[in-house]
BALOBA-1460 file (C-alpha; in Angstrom, 3 decimals):
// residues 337
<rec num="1" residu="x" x="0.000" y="0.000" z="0.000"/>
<rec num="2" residu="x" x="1.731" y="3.406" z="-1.268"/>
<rec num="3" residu="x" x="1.538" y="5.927" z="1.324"/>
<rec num="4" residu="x" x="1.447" y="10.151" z="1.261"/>
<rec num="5" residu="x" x="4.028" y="12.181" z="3.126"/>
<rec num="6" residu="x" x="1.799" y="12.214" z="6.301"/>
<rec num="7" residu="x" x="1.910" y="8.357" z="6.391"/>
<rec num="8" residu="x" x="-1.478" y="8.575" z="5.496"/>
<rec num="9" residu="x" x="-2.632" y="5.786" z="3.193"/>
<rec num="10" residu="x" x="-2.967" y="6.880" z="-0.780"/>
<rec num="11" residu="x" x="-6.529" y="7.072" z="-2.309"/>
<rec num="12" residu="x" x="-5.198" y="5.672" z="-5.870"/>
<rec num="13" residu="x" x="-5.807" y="2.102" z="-4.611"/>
<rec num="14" residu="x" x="-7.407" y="2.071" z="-1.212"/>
<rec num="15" residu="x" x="-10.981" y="0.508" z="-0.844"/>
<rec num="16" residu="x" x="-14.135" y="2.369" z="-0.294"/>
<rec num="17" residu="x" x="-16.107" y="2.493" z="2.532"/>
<rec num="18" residu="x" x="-19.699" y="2.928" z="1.904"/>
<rec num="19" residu="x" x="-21.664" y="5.255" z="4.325"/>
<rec num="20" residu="x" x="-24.856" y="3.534" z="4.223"/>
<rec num="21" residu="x" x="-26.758" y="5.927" z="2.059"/>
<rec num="22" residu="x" x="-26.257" y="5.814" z="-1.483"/>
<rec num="23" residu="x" x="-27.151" y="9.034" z="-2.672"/>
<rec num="24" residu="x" x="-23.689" y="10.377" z="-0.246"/>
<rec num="25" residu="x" x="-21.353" y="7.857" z="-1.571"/>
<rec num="26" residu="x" x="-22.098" y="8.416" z="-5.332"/>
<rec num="27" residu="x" x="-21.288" y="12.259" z="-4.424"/>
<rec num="28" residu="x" x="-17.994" y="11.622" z="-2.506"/>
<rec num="29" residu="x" x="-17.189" y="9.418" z="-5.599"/>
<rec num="30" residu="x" x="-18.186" y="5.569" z="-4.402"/>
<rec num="31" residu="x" x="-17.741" y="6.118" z="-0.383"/>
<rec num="32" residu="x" x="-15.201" y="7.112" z="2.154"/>
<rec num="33" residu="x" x="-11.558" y="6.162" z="1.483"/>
<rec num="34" residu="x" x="-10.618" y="3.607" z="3.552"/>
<rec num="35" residu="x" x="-7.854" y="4.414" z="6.199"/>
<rec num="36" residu="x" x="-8.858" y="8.394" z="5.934"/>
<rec num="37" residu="x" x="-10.738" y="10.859" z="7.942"/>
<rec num="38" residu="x" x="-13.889" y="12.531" z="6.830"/>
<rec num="39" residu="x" x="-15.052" y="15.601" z="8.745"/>
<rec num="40" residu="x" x="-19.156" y="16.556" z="8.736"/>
<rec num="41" residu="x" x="-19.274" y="20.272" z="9.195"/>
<rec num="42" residu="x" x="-22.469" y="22.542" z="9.713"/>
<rec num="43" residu="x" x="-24.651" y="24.492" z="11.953"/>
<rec num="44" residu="x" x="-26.379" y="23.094" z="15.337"/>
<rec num="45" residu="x" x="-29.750" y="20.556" z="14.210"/>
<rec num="46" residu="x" x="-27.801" y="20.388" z="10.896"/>
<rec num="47" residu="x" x="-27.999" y="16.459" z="11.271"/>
<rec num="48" residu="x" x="-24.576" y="15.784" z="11.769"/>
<rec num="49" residu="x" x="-24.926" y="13.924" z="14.367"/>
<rec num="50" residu="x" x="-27.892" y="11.635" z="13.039"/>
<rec num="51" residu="x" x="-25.846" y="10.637" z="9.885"/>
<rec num="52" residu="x" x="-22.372" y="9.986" z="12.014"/>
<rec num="53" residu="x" x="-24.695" y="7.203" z="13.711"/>
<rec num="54" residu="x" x="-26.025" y="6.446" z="10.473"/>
<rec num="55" residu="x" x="-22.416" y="5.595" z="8.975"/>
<rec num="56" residu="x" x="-21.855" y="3.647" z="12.267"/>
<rec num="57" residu="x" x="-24.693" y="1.417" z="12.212"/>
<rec num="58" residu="x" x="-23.982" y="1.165" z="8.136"/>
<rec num="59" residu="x" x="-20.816" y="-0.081" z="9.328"/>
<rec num="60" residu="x" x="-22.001" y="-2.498" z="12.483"/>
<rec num="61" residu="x" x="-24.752" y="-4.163" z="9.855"/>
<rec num="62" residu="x" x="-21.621" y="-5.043" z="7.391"/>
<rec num="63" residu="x" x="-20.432" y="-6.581" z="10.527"/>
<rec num="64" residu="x" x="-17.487" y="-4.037" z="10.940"/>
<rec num="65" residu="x" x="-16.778" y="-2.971" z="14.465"/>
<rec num="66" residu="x" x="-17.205" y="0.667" z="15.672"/>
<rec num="67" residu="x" x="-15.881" y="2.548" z="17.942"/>
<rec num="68" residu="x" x="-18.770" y="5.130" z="18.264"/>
<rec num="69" residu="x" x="-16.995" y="8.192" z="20.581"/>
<rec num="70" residu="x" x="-18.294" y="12.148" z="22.299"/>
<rec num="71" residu="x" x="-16.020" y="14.540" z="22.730"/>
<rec num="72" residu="x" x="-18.854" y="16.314" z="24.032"/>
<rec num="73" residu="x" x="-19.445" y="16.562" z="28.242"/>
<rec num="74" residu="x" x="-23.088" y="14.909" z="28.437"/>
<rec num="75" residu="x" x="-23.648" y="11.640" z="29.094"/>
<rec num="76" residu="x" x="-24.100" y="8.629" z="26.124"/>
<rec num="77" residu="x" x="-27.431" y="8.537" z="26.786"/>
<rec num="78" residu="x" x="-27.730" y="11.956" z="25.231"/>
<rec num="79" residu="x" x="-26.180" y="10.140" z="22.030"/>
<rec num="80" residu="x" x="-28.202" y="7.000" z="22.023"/>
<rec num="81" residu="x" x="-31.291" y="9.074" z="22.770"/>
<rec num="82" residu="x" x="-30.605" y="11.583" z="19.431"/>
<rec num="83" residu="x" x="-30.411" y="8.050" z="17.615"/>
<rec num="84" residu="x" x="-32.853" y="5.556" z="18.538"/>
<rec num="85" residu="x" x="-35.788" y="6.995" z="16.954"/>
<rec num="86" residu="x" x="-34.758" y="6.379" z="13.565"/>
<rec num="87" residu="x" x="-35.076" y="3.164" z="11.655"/>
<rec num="88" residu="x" x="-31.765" y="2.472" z="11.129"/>
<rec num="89" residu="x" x="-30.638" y="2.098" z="15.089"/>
<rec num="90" residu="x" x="-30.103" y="-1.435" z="16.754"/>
<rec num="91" residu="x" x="-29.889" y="-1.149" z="20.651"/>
<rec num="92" residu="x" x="-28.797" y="-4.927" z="20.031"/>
<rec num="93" residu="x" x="-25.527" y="-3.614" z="18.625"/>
<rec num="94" residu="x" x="-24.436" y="-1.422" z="21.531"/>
<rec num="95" residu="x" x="-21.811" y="-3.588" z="22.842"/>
<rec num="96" residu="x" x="-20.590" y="-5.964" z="21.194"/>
<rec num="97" residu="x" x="-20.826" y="-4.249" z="17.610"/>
<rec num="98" residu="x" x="-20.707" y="-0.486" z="18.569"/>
<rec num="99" residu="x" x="-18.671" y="0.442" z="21.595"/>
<rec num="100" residu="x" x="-19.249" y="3.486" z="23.230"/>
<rec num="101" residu="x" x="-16.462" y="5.825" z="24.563"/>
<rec num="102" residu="x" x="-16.738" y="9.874" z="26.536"/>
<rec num="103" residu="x" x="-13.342" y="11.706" z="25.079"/>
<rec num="104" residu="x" x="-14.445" y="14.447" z="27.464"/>
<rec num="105" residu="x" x="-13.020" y="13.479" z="30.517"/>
<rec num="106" residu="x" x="-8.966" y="12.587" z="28.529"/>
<rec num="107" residu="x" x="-9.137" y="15.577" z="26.818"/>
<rec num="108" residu="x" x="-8.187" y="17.698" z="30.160"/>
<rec num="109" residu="x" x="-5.024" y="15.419" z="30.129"/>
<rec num="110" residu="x" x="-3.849" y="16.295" z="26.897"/>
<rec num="111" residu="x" x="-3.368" y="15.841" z="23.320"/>
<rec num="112" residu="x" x="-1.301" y="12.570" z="23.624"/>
<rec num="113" residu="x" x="-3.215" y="11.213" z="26.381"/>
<rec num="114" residu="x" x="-6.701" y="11.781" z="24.225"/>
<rec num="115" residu="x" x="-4.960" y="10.076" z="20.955"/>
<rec num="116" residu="x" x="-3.440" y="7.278" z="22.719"/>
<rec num="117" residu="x" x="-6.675" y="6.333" z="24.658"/>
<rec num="118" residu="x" x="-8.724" y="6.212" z="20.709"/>
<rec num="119" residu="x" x="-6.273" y="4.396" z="18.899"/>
<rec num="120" residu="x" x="-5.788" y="1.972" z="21.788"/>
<rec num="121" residu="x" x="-9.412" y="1.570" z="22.079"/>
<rec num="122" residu="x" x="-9.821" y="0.724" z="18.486"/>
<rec num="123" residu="x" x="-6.601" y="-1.787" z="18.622"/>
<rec num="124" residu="x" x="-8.175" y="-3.384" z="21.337"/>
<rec num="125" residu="x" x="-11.600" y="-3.744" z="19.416"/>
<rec num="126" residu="x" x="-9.924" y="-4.044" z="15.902"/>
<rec num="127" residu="x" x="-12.974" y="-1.614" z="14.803"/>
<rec num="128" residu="x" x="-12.650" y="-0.351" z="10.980"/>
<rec num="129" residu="x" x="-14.709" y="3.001" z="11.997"/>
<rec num="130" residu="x" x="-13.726" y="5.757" z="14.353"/>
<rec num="131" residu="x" x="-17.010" y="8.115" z="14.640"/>
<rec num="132" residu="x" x="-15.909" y="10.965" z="17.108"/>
<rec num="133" residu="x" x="-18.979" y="13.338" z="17.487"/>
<rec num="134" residu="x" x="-18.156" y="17.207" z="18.709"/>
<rec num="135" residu="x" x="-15.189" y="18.377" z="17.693"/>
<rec num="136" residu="x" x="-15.864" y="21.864" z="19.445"/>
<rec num="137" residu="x" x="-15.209" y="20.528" z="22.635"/>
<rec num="138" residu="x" x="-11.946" y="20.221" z="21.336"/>
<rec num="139" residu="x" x="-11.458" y="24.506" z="21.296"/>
<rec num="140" residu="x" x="-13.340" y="24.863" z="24.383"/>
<rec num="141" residu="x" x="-10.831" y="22.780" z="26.466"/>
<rec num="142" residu="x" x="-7.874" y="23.055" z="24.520"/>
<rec num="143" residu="x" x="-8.170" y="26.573" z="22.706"/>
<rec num="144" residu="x" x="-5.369" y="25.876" z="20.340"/>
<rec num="145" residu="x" x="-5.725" y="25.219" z="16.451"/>
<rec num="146" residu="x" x="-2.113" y="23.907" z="16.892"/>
<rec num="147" residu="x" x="-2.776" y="21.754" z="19.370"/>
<rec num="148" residu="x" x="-6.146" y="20.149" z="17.528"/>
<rec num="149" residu="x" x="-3.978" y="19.818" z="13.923"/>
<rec num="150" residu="x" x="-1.557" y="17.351" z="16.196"/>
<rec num="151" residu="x" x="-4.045" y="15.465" z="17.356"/>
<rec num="152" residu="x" x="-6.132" y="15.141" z="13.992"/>
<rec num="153" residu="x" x="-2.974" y="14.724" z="12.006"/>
<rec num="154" residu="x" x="-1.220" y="12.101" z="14.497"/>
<rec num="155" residu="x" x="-5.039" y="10.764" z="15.008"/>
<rec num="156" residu="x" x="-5.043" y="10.351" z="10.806"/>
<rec num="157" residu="x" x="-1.574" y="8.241" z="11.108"/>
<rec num="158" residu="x" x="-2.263" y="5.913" z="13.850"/>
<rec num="159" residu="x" x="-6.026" y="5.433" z="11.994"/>
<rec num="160" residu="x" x="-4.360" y="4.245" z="8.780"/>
<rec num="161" residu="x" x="-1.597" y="1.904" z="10.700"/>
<rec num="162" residu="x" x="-4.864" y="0.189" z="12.271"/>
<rec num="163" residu="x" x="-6.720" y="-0.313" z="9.125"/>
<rec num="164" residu="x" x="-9.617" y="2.091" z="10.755"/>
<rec num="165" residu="x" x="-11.219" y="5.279" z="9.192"/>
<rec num="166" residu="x" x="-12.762" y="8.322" z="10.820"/>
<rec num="167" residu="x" x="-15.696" y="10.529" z="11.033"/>
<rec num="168" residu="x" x="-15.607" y="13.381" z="12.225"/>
<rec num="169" residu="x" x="-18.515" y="15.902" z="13.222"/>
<rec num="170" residu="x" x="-17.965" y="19.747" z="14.051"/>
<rec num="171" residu="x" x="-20.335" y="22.783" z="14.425"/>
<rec num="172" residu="x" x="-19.078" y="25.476" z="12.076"/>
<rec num="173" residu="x" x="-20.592" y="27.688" z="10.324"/>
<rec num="174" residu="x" x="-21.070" y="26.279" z="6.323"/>
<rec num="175" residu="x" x="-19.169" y="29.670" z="4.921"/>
<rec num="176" residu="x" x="-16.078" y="29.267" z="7.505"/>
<rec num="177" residu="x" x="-15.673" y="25.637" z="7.754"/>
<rec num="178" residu="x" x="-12.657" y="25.592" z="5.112"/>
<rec num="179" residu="x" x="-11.017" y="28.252" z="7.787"/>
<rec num="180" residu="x" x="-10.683" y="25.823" z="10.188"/>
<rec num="181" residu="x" x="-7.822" y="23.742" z="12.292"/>
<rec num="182" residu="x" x="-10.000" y="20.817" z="11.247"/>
<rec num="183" residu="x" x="-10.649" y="20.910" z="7.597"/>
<rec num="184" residu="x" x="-6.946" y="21.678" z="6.753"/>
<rec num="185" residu="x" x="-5.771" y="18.389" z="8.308"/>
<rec num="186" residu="x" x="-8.550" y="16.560" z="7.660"/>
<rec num="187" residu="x" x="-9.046" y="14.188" z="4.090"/>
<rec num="188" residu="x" x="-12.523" y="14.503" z="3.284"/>
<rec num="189" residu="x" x="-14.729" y="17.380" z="4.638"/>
<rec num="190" residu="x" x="-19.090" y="17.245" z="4.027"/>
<rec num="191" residu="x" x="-21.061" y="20.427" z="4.753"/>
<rec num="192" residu="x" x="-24.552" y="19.741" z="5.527"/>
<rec num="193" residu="x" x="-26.784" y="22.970" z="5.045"/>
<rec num="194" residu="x" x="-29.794" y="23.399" z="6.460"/>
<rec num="195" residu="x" x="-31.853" y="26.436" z="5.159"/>
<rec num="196" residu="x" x="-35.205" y="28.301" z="6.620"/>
<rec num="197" residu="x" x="-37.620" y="28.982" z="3.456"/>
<rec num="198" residu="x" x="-40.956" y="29.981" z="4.118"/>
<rec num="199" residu="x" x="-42.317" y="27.140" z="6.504"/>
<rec num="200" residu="x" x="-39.504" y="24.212" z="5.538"/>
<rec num="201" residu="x" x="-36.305" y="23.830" z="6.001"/>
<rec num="202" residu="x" x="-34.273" y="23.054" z="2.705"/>
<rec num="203" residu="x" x="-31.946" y="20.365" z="3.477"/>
<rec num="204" residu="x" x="-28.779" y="20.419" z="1.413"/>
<rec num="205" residu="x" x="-25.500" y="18.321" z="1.145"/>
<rec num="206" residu="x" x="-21.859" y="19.463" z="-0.144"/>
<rec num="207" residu="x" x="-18.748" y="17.887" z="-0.720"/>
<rec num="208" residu="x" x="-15.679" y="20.197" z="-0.612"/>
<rec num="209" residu="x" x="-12.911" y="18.098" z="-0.218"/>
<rec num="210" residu="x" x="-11.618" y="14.505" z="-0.994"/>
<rec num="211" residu="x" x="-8.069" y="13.883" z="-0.646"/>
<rec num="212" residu="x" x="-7.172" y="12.408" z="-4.003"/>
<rec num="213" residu="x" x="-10.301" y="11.135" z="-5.166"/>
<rec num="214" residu="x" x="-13.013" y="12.858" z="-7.704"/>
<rec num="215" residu="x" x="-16.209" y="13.748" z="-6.421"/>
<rec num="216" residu="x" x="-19.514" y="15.257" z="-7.302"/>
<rec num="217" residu="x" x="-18.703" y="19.199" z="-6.334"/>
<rec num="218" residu="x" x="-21.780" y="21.670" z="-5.751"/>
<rec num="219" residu="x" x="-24.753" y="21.067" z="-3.488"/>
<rec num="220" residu="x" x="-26.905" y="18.510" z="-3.331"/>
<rec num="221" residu="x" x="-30.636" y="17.424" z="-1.921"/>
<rec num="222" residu="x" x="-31.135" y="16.209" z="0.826"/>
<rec num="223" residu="x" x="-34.003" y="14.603" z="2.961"/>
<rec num="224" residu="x" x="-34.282" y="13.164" z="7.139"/>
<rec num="225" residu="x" x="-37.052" y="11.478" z="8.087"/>
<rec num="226" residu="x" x="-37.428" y="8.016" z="9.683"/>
<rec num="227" residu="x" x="-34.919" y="6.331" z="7.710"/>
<rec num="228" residu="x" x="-32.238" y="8.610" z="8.465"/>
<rec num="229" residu="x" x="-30.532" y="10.566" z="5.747"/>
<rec num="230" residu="x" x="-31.316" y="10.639" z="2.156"/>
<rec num="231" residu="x" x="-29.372" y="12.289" z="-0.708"/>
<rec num="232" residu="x" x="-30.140" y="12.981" z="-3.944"/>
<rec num="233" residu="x" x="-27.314" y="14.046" z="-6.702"/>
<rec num="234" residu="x" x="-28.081" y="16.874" z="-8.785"/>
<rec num="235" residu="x" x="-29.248" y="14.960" z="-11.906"/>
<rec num="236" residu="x" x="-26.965" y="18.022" z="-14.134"/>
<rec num="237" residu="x" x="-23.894" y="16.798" z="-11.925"/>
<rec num="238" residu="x" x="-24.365" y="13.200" z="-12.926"/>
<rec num="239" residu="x" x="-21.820" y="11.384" z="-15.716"/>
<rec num="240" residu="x" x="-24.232" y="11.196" z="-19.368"/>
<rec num="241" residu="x" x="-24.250" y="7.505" z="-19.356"/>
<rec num="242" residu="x" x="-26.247" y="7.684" z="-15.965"/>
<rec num="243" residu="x" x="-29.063" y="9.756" z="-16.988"/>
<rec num="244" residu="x" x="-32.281" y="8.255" z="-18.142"/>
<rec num="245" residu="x" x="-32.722" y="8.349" z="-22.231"/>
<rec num="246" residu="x" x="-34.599" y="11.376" z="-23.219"/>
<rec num="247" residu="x" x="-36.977" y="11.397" z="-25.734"/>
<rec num="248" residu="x" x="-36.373" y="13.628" z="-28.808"/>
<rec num="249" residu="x" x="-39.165" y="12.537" z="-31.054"/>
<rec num="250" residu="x" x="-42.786" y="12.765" z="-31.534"/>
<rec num="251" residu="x" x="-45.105" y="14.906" z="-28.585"/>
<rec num="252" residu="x" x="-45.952" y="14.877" z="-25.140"/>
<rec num="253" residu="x" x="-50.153" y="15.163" z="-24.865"/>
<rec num="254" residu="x" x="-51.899" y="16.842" z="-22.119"/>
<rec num="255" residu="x" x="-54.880" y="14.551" z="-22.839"/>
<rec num="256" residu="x" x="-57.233" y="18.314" z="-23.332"/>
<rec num="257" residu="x" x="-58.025" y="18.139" z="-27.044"/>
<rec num="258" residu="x" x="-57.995" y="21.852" z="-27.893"/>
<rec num="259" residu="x" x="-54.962" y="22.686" z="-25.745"/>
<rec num="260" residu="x" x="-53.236" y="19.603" z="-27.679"/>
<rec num="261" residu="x" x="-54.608" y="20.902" z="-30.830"/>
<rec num="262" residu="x" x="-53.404" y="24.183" z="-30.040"/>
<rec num="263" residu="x" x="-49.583" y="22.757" z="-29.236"/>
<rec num="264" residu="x" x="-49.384" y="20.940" z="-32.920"/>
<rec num="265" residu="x" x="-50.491" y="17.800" z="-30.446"/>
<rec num="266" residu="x" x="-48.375" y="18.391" z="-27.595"/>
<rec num="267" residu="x" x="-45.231" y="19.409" z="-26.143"/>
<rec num="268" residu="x" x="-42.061" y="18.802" z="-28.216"/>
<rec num="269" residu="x" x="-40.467" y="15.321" z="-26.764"/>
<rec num="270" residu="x" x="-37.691" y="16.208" z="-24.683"/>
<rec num="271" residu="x" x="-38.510" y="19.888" z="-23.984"/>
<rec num="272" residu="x" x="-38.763" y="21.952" z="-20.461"/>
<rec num="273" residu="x" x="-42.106" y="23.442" z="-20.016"/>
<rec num="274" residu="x" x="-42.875" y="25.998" z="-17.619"/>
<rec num="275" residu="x" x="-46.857" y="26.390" z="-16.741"/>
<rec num="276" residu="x" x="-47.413" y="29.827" z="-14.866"/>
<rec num="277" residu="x" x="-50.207" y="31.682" z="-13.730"/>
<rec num="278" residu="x" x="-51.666" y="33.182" z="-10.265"/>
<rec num="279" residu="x" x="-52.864" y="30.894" z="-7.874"/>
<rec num="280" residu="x" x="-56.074" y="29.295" z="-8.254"/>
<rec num="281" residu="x" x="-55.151" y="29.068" z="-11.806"/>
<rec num="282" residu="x" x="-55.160" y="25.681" z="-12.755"/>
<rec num="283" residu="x" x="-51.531" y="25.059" z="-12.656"/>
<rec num="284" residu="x" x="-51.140" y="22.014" z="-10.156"/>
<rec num="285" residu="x" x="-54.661" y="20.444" z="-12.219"/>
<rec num="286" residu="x" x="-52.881" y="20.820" z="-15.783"/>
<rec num="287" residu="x" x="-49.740" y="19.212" z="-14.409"/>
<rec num="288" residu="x" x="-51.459" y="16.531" z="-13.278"/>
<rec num="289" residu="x" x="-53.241" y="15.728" z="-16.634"/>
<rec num="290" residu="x" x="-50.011" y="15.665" z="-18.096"/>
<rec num="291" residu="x" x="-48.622" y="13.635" z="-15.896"/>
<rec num="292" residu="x" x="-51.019" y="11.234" z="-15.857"/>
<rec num="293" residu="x" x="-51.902" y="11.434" z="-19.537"/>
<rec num="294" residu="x" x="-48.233" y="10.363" z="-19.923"/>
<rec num="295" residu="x" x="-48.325" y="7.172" z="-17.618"/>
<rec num="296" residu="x" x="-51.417" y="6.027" z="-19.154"/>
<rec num="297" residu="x" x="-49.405" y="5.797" z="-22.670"/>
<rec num="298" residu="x" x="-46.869" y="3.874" z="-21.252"/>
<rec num="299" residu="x" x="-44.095" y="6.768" z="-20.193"/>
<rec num="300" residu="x" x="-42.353" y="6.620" z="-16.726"/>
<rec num="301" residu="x" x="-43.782" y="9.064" z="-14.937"/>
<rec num="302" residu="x" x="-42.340" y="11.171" z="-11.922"/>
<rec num="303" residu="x" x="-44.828" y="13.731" z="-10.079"/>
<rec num="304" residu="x" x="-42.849" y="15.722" z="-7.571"/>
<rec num="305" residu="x" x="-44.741" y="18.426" z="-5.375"/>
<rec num="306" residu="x" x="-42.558" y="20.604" z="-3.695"/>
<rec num="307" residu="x" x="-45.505" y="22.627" z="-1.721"/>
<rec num="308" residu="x" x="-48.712" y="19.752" z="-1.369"/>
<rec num="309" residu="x" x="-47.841" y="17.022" z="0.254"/>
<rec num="310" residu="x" x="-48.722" y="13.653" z="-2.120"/>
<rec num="311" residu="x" x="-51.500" y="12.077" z="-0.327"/>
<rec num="312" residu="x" x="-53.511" y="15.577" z="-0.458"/>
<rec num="313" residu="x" x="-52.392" y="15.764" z="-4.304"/>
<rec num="314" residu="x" x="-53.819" y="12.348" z="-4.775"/>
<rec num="315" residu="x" x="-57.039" y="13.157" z="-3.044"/>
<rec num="316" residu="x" x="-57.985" y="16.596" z="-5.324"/>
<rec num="317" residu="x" x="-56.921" y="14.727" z="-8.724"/>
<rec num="318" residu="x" x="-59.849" y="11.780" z="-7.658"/>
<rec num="319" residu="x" x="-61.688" y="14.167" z="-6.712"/>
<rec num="320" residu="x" x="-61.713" y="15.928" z="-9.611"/>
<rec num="321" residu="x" x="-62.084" y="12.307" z="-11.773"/>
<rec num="322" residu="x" x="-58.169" y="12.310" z="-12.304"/>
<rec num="323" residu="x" x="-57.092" y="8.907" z="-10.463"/>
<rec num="324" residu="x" x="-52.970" y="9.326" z="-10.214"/>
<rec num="325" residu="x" x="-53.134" y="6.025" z="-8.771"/>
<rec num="326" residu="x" x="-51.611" y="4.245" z="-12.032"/>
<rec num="327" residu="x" x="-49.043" y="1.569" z="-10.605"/>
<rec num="328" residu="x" x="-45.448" y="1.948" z="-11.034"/>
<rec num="329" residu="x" x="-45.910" y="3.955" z="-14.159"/>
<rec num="330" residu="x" x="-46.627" y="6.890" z="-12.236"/>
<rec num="331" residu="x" x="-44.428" y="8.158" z="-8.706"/>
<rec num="332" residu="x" x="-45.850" y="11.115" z="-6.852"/>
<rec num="333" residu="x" x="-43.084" y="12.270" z="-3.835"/>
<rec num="334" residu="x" x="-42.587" y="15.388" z="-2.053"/>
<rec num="335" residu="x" x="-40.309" y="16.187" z="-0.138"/>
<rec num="336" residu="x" x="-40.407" y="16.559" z="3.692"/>
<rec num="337" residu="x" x="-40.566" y="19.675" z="5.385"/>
């Protein structure tokens, strides 16, 4: 195995390690590099925390050990209780698959003493996955960025000697995470963005570093809800060869005879239409005659309602003699708030 000049092991050759959730490893480029350490950045109730766990119990269900680690001062129940509402936790795998370790109380001892007591932990349990959740603790007791790039960078050396990789999680700000101690020692660093709009908050994902490896750069969609994290690549980011065939030829019907009269008998195949007008218009009613117009001939068809959520969508078009219920021919999803 070639190695950098930080002893770190190089990404030309080294296995993947998938994160559990597919939509995040096609966007880092297949997964996490094994042997490296990947840092999830963002602001408080960004979900870093929720998809840290989510890579570890990924990683327990492969039958990997974990070492599953707060930096943080409150207890592990604090931890376990952020987690175990979500589909993907196991209490079974507390234990024996998933050990839990407080950094807290080591890190008043120092920088060696806090290293020595991870790496021995995980040479003890042979685990292939460090997760160490709240970084800032780190600046609060130490309040050195020289101090935290020696621990991170001799933490990155004795991870690759034990065949382990790490997660990282720290509360930054999105727009000042690439300032900090722990994105320039770091491998890999994820921003998770969470933004207010009207009612919802937009959930958004961002790769903006992989040591040595190509990745899908820009943000990205993103989605929490009883599963745990979802993430959707921005279909413009994605290599030709995995986008669905578009259709150049013939016309796309609305199924209303004059307005398909009116078009030459539909929209050109292949085209972006936009349908505007003020609400109460009609809008949301002709898209869904389209939509299901479409399925009905045979065309995959995807309905995705970013305001209504799908079960009230599917309700007004029955109601109004427009059954979207069509089989796997025609998905309705919205996203979650």
């Amino acid at each position: 195995m070639a190695r950098d000049a930080a002893g770190r092991a190089s990404t030309i050759d080294a296995p993947l390690l998938s994160t559990g959730v597919v939509g995040l490893d096609r966007i880092l480029g297949g997964g996490i590099p094994a042997k490296q350490i990947l840092l999830l950045a963002g602001f408080p109730g960004s979900g870093k925390t929720i998809l840290a766990g989510q890579m570890a119990f990924a990683s327990a269900s492969r039958g990997d050990p974990v070492v599953l680690a707060t930096a943080a001062s409150e207890p592990h129940s604090k931890l376990i209780e952020s987690l175990h509402g979500f589909e993907f936790f196991r209490r079974e795998m507390l234990g024996p698959e998933i050990v839990l370790l407080s950094v807290y109380p080591w890190l008043r001892k120092g920088v060696r003493e806090t290293r020595e007591m991870l790496l021995s932990s995980i040479r003890e349990r042979r685990a292939h996955l460090l997760v160490l959740d709240g970084l800032r603790s780190l600046h609060d007791v130490w309040r050195d960025d020289s101090s935290i790039r020696e621990f991170l960078g001799e933490l990155g050396v004795g991870l690759a000697s034990s065949d382990c990789t790490g997660v990282l999680t720290l509360e930054c700000a999105p727009d000042r995470v690439l300032e900090s101690a722990e994105a320039a020692t770091v491998d890999g660093v994820v921003v998770l963005h969470s933004v207010r709009s009207a009612m919802r908050n937009l959930r958004r994902v961002e790769v903006v570093k992989v040591r040595g490896r190509p990745h899908i750069p820009g943000e990205h969609v993103a989605r929490l809800d009883a599963s745990g994290f979802r993430v959707a690549p921005r279909v413009d980011a994605l290599e030709p060869r995995e986008r669905y065939p578009v259709r150049r030829e013939g016309r796309a019907r609305f199924g209303i005879a004059g307005l398909d009269g009116w078009l030459g008998g539909g929209l050109p195949g292949g085209s972006a239409t936009v349908i505007a007008g003020d609400s109460g218009a009609g809008k949301t009613l002709l898209a869904v005659a389209f939509a299901r117009t479409g399925a009905m001939a045979g065309e995959p068809t995807l309905f995705a309602s970013l305001e209504e959520d799908g079960e009230s969508l599917l309700a007004r078009a029955r109601a109004l003699g427009m059954d979207l219920a069509l089989g796997p021919a025609l998905a309705v999803w919205s996203p979650s708030p």
